[in-house]
Phi, psi and omega in degrees: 000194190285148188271263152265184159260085220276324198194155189235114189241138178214177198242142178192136169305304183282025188311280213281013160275340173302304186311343173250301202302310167315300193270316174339283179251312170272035174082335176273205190251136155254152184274169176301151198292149147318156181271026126287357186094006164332114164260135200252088177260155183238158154209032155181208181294004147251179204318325184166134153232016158253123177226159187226139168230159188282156171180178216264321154272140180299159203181155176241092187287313191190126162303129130270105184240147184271130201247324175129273188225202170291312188294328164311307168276327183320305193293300196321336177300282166330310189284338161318290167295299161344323207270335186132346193249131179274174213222105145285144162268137182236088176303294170272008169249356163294280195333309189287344191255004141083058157250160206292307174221143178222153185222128187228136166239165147222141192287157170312316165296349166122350189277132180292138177238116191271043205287103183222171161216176159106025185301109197330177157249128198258022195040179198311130168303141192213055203327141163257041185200150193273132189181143172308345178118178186245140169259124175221292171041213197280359148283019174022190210305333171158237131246163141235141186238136174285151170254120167255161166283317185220121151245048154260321173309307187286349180271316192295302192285332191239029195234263203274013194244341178266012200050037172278126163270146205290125168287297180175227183176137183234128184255087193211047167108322164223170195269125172225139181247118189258116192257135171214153192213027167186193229253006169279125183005275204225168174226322159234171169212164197214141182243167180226115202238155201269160158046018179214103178275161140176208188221129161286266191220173203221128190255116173269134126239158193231174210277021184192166199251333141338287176338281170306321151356278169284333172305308182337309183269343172309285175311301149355271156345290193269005170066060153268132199306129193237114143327320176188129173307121190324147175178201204223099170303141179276353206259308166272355211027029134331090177262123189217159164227181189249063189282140165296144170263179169264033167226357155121006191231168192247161198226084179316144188222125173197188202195161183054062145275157188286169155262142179237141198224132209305328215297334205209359214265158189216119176314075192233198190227111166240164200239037177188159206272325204213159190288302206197152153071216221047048194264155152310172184280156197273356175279351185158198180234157219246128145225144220309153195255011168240082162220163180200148185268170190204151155314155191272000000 
């Protein structure tokens, strides 16, 4: 079944903001452009797992998740379908995400997904800011967390049918469920907002608390908006701050998550996000701008 989280696409208006913000400021590299005109970032050996294309609304164009192999996607397909949902092979979003092969669904919430392996290698890394580097390996690009409507729903789907097992859930005004599916905390997580999809933020992590530092002061420099002030998640121990991107979604940047390990690991409900900081901005709190109302 799915592995990580090998790559991510999202749609903007505002794309070509990206060519400074990605290497600038979080550090990556950029790769050569999509033939839309993509900007393609990497943060480690592969060809690119952030990819952003123009586009006329902000948007969460597509989930990429690493299925392993052929056989891998094969069950991941099966288990897809069984549930009710149809499954395309998609020949040209392989070519374009420079993967071996993909099978695209969309989720009961409306999000496209990808189920793919083989993401290519794009060669030795090149940071575009001097930083130790991004933690990735068998915890693939990092995490995401989604806004659902129901999470009993979103538990049914991405629990039993994509097999992510529940990390745990923290209850602080609104209910969030954290998923994981190799030994980083969590790889995806879902908040439950009544009557609303969209995507919160996307978690990079790098390998030193410098790292994150200097973007801090990097962001800082450049007034750029930070969603939530550095501080320390109870769940991951993750010390992170939060940054606005220039596409309307936040890009956690942190360092020190925990690993989970099933063999011993325990389920539990905590009732606060973070040990100390993470505060919102003092003018108010940033909210997310890839939301949309849905019916009840």
């Amino acid at each position: 079944m799915i592995t990580a989280l090998s790559y991510i696409g999202f749609g903007s208006p505002n794309a070509d903001a990206w060519t400074t913000f990605g290497p600038e400021v979080l550090g990556a590299q950029l790769a050569d452009p999509g033939p839309d005109g993509a900007v393609r970032l990497r943060v480690d050996w592969a060809d690119a797992r952030i990819i952003v294309h123009p586009a006329e609304a902000e948007q969460l164009a597509y989930l990429g998740w690493d299925v392993g192999d052929a056989a891998g996607l094969a069950a991941a397909v099966g288990r897809v379908e069984a549930a009710g949902v149809a499954v395309e092979p998609d020949r040209d979003a392989a070519s374009l995400r420079h993967v071996a092969e993909v099978a695209a669904f969309t989720d009961p919430f409306g999000f496209r997904h990808e189920l793919s392996y083989g993401l290519a290698d794009g060669g030795p890394f090149a940071p575009g800011r001097p930083i130790s580097g991004f933690v990735t390996g068998e915890g693939g690009l990092g995490h995401a967390v989604l806004i659902v409507p129901d999470l009993a729903a979103a538990t049914r789907f991405y629990g039993d049918v994509l097999g992510f097992k529940v990390s745990d859930d923290i209850e602080q005004g609104l209910k969030i469920r954290f998923f994981h599916c190799n030994p980083r905390h969590h790889t995806l997580a879902v908040a439950q907002v009544p009557g609303m999809v969209g995507m919160h933020h996307l978690m990079l992590e790098v390998g030193t608390i410098d790292d994150v530092g200097t973007g801090l002061d990097i962001v800082n420099e450049r007034g750029i908006p930070l969603a939530m002030s550095l501080g320390r998640h109870t769940n991951d121990h993750m010390t992170s701050f939060y940054v606005r991107t220039p596409s309307g979604f936040e890009v956690e940047y942190g360092t020190g998550g925990l690993l989970i390990d099933d063999a011993t690991w325990e389920v539990a409900t905590l009732d606060a996000q973070s040990t100390w900081g993470h505060k919102p901005p003092a003018d108010g709190p940033l909210f997310p701008q890839i939301l949309k109302g849905v019916e009840a």
